[in-house]
ZAVEX-555316 format. One record per residue: residue number from 1; residue in three letters; y, x, z of N, C-alpha, C in turn. Coordinates in steps of 0.02 Angstrom, whole numbers. Layout:
<sites>
+-----+-----+--------+--------+--------+--------+--------+--------+--------+--------+--------+
!   i !  aa !     nv !     nu !     nw !    cav !    cau !    caw !     cv !     cu !     cw !
+-----+-----+--------+--------+--------+--------+--------+--------+--------+--------+--------+
! NUM ! ALA !      Y !      X !      Z !      Y !      X !      Z !      Y !      X !      Z !
...
+-----+-----+--------+--------+--------+--------+--------+--------+--------+--------+--------+
</sites>
This chain:
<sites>
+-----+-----+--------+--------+--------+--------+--------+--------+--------+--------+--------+
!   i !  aa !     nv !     nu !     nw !    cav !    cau !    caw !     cv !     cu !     cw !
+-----+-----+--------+--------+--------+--------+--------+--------+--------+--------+--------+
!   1 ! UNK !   8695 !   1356 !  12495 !   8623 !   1352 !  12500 !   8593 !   1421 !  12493 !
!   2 ! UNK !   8601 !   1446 !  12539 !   8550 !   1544 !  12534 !   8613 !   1561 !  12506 !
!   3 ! UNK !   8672 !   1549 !  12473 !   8715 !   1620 !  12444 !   8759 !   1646 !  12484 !
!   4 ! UNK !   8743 !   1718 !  12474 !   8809 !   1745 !  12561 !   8851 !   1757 !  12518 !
!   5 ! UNK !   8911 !   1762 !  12548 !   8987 !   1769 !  12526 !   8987 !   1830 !  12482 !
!   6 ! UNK !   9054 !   1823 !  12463 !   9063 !   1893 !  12434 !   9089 !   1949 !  12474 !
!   7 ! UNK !   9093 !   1936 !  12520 !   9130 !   1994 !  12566 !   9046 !   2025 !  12593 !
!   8 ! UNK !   9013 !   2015 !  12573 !   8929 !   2050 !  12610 !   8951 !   2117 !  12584 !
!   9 ! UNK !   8892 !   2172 !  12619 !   8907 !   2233 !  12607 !   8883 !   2267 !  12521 !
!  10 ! UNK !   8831 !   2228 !  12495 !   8795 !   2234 !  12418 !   8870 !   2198 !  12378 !
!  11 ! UNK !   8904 !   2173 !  12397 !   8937 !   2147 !  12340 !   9013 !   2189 !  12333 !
!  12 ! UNK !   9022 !   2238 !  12365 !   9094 !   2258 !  12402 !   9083 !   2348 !  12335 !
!  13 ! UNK !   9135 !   2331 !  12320 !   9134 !   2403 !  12311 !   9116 !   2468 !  12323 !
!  14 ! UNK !   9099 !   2526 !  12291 !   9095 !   2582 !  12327 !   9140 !   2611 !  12374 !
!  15 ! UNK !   9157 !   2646 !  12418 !   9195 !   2672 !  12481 !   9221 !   2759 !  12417 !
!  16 ! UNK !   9274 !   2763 !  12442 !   9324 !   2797 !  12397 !   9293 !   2861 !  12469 !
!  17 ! UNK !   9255 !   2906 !  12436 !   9213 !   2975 !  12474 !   9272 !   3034 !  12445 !
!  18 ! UNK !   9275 !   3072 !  12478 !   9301 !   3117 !  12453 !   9385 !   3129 !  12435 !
!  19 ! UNK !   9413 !   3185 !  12392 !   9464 !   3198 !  12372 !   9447 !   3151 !  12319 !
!  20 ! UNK !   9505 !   3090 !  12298 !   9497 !   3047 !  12217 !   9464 !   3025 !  12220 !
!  21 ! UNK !   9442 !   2984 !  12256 !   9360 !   2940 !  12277 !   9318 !   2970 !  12245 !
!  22 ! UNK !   9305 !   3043 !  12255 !   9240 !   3052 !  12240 !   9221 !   3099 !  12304 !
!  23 ! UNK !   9147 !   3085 !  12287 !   9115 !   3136 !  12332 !   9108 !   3222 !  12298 !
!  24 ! UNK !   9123 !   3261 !  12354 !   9135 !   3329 !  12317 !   9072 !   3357 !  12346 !
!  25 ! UNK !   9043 !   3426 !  12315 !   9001 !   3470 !  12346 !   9018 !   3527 !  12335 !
!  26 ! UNK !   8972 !   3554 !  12373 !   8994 !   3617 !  12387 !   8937 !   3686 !  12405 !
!  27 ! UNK !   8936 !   3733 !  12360 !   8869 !   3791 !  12386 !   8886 !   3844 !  12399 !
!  28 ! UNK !   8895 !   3887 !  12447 !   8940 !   3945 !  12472 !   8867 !   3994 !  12493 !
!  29 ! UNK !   8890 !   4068 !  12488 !   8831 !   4117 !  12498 !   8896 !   4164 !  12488 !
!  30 ! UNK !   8850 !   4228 !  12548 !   8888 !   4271 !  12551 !   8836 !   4314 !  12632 !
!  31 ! UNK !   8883 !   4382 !  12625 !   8840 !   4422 !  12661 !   8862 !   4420 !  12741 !
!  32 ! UNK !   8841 !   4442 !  12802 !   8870 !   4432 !  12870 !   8820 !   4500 !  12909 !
!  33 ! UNK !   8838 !   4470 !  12985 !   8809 !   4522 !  13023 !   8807 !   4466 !  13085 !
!  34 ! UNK !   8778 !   4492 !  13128 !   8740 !   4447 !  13169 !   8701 !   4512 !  13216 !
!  35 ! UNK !   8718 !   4470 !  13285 !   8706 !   4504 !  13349 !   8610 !   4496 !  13368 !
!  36 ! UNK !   8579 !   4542 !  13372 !   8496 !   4503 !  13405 !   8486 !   4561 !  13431 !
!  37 ! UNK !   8457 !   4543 !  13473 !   8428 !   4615 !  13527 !   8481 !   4669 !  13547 !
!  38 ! UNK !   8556 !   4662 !  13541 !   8581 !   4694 !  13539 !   8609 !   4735 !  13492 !
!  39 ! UNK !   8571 !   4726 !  13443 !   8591 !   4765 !  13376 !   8634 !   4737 !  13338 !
!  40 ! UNK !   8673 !   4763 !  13289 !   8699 !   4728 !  13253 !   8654 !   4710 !  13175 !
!  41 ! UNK !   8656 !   4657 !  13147 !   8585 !   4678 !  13085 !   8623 !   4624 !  13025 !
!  42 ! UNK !   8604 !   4661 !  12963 !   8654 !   4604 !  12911 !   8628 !   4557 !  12867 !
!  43 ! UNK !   8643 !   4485 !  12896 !   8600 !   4450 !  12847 !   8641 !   4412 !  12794 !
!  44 ! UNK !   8606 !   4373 !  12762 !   8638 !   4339 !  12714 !   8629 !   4256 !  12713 !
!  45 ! UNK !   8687 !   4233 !  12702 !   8691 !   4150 !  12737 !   8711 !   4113 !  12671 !
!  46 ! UNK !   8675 !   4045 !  12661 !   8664 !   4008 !  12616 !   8695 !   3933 !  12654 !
!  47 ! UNK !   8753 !   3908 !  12595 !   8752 !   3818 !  12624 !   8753 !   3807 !  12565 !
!  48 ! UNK !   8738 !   3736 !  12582 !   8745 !   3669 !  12536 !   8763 !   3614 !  12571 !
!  49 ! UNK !   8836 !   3589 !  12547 !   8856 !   3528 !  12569 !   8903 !   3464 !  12535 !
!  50 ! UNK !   8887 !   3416 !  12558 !   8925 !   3357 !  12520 !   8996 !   3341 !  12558 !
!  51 ! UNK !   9039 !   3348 !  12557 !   9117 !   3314 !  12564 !   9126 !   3239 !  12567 !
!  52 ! UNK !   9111 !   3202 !  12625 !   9106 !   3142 !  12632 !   9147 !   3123 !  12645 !
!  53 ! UNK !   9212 !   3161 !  12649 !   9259 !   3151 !  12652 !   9316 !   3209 !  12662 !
!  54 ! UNK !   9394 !   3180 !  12659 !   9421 !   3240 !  12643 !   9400 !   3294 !  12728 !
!  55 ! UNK !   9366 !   3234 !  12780 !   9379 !   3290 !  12832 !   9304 !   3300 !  12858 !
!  56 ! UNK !   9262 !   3279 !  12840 !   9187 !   3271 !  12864 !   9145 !   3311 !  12807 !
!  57 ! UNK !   9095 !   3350 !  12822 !   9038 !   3379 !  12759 !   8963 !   3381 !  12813 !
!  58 ! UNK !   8919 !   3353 !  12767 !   8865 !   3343 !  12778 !   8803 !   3394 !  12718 !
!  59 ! UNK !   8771 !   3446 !  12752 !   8720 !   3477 !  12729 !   8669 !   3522 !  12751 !
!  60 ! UNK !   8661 !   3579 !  12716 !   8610 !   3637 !  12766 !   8634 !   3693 !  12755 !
!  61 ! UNK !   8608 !   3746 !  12788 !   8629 !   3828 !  12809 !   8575 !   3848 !  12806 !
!  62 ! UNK !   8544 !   3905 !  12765 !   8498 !   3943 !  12808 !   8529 !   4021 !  12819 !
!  63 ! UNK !   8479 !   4075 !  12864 !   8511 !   4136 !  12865 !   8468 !   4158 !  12874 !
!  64 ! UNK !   8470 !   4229 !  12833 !   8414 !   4297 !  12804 !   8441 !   4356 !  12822 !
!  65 ! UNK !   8381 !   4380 !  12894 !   8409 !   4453 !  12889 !   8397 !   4506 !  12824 !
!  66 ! UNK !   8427 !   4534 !  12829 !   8421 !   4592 !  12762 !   8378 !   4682 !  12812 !
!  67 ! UNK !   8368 !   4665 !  12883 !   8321 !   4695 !  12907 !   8317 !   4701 !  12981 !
!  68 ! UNK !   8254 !   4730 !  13008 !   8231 !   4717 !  13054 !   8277 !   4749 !  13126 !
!  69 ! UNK !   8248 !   4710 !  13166 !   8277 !   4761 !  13239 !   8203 !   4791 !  13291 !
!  70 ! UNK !   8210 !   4860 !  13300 !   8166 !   4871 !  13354 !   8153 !   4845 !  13403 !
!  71 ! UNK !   8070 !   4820 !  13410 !   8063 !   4763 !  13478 !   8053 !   4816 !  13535 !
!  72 ! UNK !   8039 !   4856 !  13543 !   8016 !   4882 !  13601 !   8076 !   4965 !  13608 !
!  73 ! UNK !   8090 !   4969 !  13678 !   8123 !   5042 !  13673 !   8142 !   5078 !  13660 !
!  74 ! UNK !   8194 !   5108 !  13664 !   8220 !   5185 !  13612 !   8168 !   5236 !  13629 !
!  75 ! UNK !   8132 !   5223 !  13711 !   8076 !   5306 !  13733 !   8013 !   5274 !  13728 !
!  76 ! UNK !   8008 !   5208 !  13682 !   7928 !   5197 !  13671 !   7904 !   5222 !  13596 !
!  77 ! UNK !   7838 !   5239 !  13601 !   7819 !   5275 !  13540 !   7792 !   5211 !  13504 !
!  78 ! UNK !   7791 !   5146 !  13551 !   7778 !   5087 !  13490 !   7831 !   5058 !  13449 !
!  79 ! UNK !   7822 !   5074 !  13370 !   7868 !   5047 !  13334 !   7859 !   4977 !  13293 !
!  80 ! UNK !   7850 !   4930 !  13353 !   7873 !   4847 !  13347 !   7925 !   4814 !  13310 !
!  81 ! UNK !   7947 !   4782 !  13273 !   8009 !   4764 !  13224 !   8010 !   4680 !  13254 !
!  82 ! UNK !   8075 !   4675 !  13279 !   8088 !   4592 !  13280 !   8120 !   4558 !  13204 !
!  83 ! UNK !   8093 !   4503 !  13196 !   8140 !   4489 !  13138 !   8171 !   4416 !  13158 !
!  84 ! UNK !   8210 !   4370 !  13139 !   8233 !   4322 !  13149 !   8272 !   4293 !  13102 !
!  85 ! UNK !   8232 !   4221 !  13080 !   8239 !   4171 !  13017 !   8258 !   4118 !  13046 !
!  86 ! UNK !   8331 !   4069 !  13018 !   8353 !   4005 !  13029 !   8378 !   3954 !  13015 !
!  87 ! UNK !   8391 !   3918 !  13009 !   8424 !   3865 !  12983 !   8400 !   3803 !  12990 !
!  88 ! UNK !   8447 !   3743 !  12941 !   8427 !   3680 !  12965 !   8494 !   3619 !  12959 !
!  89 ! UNK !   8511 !   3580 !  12986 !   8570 !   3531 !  12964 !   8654 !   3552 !  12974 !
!  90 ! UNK !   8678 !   3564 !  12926 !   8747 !   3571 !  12941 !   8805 !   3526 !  12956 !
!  91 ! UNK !   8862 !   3533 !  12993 !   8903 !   3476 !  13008 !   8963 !   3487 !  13016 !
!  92 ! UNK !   9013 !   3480 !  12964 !   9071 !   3505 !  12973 !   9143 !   3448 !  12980 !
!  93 ! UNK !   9197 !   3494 !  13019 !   9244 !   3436 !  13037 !   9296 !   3466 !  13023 !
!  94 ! UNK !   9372 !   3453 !  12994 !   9419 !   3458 !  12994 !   9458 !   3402 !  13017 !
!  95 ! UNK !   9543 !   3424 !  13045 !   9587 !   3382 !  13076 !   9608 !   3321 !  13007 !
!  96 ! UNK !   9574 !   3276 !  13048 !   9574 !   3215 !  12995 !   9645 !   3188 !  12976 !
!  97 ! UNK !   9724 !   3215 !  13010 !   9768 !   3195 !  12991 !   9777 !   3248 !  12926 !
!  98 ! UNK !   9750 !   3311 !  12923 !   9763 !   3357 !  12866 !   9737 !   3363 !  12794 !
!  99 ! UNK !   9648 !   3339 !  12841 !   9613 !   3338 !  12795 !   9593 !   3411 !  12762 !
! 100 ! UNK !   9584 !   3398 !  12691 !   9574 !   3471 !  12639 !   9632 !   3530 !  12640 !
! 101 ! UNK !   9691 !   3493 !  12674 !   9739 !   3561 !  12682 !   9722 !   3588 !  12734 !
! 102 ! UNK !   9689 !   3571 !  12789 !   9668 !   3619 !  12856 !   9634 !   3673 !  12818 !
! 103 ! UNK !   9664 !   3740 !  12819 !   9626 !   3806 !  12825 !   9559 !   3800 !  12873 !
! 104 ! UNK !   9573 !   3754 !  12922 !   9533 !   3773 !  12994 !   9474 !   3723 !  12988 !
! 105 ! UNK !   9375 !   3736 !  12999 !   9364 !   3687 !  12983 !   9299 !   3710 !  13041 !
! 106 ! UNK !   9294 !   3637 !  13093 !   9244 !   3672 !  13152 !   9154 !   3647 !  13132 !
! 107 ! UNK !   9117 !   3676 !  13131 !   9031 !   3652 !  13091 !   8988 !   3686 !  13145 !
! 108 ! UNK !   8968 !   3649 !  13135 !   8882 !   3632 !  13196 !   8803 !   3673 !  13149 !
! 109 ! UNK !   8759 !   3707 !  13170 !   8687 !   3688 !  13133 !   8661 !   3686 !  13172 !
! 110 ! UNK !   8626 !   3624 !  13177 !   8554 !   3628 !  13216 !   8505 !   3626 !  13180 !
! 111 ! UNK !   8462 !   3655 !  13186 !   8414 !   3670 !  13168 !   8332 !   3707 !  13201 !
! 112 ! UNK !   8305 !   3730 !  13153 !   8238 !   3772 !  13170 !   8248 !   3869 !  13151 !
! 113 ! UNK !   8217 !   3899 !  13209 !   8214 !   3965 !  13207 !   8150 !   4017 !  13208 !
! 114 ! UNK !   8139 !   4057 !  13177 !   8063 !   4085 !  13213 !   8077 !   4172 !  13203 !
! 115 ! UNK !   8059 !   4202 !  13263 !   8063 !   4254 !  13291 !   7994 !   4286 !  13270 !
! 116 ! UNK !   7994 !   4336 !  13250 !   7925 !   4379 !  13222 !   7927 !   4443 !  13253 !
! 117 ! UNK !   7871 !   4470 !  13284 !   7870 !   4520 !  13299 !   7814 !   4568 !  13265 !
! 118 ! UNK !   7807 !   4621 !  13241 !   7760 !   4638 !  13181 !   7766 !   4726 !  13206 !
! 119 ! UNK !   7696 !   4740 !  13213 !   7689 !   4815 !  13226 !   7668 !   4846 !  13168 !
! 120 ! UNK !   7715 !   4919 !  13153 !   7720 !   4931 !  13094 !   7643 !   4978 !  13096 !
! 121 ! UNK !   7639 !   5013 !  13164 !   7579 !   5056 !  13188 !   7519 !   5030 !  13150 !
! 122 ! UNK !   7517 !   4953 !  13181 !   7440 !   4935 !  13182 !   7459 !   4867 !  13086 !
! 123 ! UNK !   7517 !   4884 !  13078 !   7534 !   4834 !  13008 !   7495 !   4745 !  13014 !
! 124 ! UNK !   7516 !   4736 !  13086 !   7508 !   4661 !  13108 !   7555 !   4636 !  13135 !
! 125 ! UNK !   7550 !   4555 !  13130 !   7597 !   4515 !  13169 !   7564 !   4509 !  13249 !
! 126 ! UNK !   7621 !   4541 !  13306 !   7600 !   4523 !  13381 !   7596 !   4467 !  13404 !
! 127 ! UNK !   7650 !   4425 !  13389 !   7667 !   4370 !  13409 !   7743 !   4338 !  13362 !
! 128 ! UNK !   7741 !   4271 !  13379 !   7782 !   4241 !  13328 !   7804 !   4190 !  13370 !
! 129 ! UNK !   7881 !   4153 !  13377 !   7893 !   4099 !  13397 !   7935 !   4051 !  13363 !
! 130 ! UNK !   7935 !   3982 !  13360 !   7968 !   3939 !  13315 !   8020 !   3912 !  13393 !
! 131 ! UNK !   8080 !   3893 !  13386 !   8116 !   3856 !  13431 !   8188 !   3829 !  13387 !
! 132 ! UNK !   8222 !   3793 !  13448 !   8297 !   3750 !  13419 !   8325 !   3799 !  13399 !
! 133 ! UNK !   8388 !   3816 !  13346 !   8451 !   3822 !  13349 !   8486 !   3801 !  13347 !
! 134 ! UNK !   8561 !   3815 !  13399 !   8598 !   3784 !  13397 !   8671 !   3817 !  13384 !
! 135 ! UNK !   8692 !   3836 !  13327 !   8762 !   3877 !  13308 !   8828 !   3839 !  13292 !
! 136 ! UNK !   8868 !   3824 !  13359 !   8923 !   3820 !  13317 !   8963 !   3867 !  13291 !
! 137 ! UNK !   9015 !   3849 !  13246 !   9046 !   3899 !  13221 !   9123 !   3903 !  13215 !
! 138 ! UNK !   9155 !   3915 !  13187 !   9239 !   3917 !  13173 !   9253 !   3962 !  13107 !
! 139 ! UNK !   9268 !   3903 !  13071 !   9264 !   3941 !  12991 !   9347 !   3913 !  12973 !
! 140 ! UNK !   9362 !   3965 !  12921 !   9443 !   3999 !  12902 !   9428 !   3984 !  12832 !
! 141 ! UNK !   9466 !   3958 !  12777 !   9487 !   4002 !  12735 !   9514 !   4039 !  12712 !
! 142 ! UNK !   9511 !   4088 !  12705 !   9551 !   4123 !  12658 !   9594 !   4148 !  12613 !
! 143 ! UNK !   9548 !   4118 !  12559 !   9604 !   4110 !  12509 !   9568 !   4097 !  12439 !
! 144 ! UNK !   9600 !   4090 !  12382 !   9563 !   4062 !  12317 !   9585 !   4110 !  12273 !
! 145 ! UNK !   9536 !   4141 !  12241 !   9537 !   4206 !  12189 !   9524 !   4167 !  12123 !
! 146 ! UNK !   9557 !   4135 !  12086 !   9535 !   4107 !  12013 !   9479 !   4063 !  12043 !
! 147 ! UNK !   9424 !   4055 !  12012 !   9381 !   3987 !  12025 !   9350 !   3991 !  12095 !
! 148 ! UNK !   9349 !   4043 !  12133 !   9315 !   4077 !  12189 !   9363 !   4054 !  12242 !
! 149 ! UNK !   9324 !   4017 !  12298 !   9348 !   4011 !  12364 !   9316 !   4039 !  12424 !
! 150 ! UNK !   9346 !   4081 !  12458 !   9306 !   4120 !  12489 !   9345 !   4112 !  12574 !
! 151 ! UNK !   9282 !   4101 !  12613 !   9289 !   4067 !  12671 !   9265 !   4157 !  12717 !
! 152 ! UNK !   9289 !   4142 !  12802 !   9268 !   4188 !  12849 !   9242 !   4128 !  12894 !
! 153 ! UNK !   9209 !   4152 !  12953 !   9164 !   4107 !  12994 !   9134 !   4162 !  13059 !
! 154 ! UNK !   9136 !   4148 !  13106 !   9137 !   4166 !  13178 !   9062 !   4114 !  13212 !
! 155 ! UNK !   9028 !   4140 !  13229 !   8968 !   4074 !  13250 !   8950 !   4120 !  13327 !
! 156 ! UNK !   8915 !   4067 !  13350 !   8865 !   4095 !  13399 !   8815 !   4063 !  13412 !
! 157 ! UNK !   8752 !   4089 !  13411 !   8671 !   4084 !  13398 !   8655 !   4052 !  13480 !
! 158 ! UNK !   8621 !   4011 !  13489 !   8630 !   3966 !  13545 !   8519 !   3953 !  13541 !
! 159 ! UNK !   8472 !   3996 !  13543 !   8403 !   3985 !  13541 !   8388 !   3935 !  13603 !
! 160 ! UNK !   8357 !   3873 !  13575 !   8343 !   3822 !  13634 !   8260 !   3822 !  13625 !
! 161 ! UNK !   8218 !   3819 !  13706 !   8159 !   3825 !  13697 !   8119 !   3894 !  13672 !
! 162 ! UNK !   8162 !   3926 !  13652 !   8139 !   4004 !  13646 !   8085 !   4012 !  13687 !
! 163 ! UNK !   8025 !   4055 !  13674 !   7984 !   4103 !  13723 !   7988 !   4198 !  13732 !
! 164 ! UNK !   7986 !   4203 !  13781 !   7989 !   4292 !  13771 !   7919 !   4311 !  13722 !
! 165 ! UNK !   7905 !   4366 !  13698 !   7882 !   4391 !  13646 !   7874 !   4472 !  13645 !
! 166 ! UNK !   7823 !   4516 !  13637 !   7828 !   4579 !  13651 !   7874 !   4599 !  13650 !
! 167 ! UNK !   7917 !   4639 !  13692 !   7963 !   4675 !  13718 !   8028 !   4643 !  13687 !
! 168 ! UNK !   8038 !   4563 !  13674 !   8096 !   4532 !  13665 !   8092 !   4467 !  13731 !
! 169 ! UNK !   8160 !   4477 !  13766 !   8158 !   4421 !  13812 !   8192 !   4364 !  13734 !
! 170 ! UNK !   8189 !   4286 !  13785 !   8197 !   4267 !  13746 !   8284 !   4236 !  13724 !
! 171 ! UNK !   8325 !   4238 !  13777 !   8404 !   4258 !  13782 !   8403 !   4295 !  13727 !
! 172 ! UNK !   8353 !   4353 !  13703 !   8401 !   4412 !  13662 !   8392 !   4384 !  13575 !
! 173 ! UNK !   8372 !   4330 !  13571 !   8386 !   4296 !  13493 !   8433 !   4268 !  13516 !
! 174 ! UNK !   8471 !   4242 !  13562 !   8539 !   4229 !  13541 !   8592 !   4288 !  13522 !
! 175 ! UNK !   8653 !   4250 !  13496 !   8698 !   4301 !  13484 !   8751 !   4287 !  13426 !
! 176 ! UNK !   8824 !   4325 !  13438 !   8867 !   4310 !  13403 !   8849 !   4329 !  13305 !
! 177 ! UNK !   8901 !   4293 !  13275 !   8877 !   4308 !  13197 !   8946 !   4296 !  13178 !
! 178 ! UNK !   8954 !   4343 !  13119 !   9015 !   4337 !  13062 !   9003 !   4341 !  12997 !
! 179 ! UNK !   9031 !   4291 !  12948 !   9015 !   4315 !  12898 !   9063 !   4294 !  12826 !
! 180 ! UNK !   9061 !   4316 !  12786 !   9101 !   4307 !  12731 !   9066 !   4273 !  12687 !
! 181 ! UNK !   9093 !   4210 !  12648 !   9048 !   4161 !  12598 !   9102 !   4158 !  12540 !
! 182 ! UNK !   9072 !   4141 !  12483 !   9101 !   4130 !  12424 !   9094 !   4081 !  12365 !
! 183 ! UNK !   9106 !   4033 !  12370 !   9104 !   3962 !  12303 !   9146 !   3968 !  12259 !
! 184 ! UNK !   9106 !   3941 !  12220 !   9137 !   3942 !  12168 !   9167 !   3851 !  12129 !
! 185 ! UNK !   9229 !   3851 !  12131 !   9260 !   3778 !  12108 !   9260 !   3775 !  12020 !
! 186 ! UNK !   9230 !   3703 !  12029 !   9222 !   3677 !  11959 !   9244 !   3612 !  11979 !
! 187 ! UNK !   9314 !   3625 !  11925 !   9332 !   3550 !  11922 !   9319 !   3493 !  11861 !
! 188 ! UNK !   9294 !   3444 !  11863 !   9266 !   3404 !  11801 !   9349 !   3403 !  11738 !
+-----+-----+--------+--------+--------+--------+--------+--------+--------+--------+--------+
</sites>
């Protein structure tokens, strides 16, 4: 009369997430370099993610240049600065027969980006644009130093919907990125 079985999904146990049925996380930061306008420029990259399993992680990325690139010319006397801010959902996969022993682990961000262009002359913003990113990547570990796990990572910057912008087409926010990250493991 109205009672559903016990096999319904409210009555079933929790799902065994993670290494030891648990769900693991994870916060990695560390410094990189990254291709825009041609330049090379060094920013600094932030995740946060949950381990939904030994081969799946679900979280976010963002990335901070640590400084600007010239928007306009090496023979123009206007000194324009591009800057470029990003991030947004992260998505990572390892070979699910290996799991947590794969060194090798392939992650997605899509996300939001915005391109600034700022004249130092006149100490204003020219123009500004928000669009997609889309970076996949190919991340390594390394290796584990005492509580420290420290990962390498290979990406490429993929700007969808971009607009050109004083003296930046809009192709030139894309671009390759590398960078070195570092977590730290705490085991309960």
């Amino acid at each position: 009369m109205g009672l559903l079985p016990p096999t319904a999904a409210w009555a079933q146990g929790s799902p065994s997430l993670g290494s030891d049925g648990m769900v693991g996380a994870e916060a990695r930061m560390g410094p990189g370099l990254t291709q825009l306008r041609g330049s090379v420029v060094p920013v600094a990259r932030g995740m946060l993610a949950l381990d939904l399993s030994s081969w799946f992680s679900l979280g976010g990325e963002a990335v901070l240049p640590l400084s600007e690139v010239r928007a306009a010319g090496p023979a123009s006397p206007d000194r324009s600065e591009l800057t470029l801010r990003y991030g947004g959902l992260r998505l990572a996969l390892r070979r699910p027969d290996l799991g947590e022993a794969d060194p090798w682990r392939l992650s997605l961000l899509l996300g939001t980006g915005t391109a600034r262009v700022h004249s130092t002359l006149l100490d204003t913003e020219l123009a500004s644009d928000n669009f997609v990113v889309l970076e996949p990547a190919l991340e390594r570990r390394i290796g584990e130093f005492g509580p420290f796990l420290v990962d390498g990572l290979a990406a490429y910057r993929l700007p969808l919907g971009a607009e050109n912008l004083p003296g930046v087409r809009a192709s030139e926010l894309g671009g390759a990125s590398i960078a070195v990250t570092v977590s730290l493991v705490r085991n309960p």
